[in-house]
N, C-alpha and C positions, 0 to 999 in steps of 0.2 A: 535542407532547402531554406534559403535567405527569406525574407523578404521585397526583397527586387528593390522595385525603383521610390521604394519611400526611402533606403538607403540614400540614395542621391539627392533629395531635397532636405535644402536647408531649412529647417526649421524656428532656429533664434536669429532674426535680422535685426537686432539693435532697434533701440528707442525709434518710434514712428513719430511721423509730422501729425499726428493725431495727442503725442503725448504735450507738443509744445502747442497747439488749440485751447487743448484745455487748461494749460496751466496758465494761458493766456485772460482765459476768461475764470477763472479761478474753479473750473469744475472738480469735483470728486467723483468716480464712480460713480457714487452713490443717484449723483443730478442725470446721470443716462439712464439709468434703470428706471429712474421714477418716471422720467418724461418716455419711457422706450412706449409703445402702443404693444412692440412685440414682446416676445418672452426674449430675456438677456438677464443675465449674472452681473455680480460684481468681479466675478472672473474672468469673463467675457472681455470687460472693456478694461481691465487691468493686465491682460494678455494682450491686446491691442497694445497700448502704450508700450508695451518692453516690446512689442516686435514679434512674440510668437505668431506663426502662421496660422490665420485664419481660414474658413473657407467663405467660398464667396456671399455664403448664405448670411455667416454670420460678417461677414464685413458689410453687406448692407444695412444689416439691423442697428448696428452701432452707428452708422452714417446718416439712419435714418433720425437716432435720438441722441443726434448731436446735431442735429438740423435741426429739432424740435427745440433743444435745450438751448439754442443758439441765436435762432430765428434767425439764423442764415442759409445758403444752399452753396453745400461744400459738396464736392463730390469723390470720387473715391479716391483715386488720384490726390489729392488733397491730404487726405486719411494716412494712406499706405503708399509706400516707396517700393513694395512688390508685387 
């Protein structure tokens, strides 16, 4: 017995519009974590940028402290291209 339909999803979708944000503003990982309120890794937002799939939980959290680290209001759409 497989496991079904996690077969079917892509998982690696290439660099996000989250990775050319921050490279914009010059952030590291490291500037989300500190400013995050929530719990987040440096794995977290470093899987973000290459494009691993997130779940929705944790793509707000990164959105939330790249809003915070930015003091702009980006929204997910923004972030993620999936």
């Amino acid at each position: 017995m497989g496991i079904g339909k996690f077969n079917d999803i892509e998982r690696d979708l290439g660099e996000q519009p989250i990775a050319k944000i921050m490279a914009g503003y010059g952030l590291k990982p490291n500037v989300l974590v500190k400013n995050s309120t929530e719990q987040i890794s440096h794995k977290m937002v470093a899987r973000a940028a290459k494009g691993r799939r997130l779940t929705p939980r944790a793509q707000l959290k990164i959105l939330n402290a790249l809003n915070k680290a930015t003091e702009k209001n980006y929204s997910l759409n923004d972030l993620f291209n999936y």
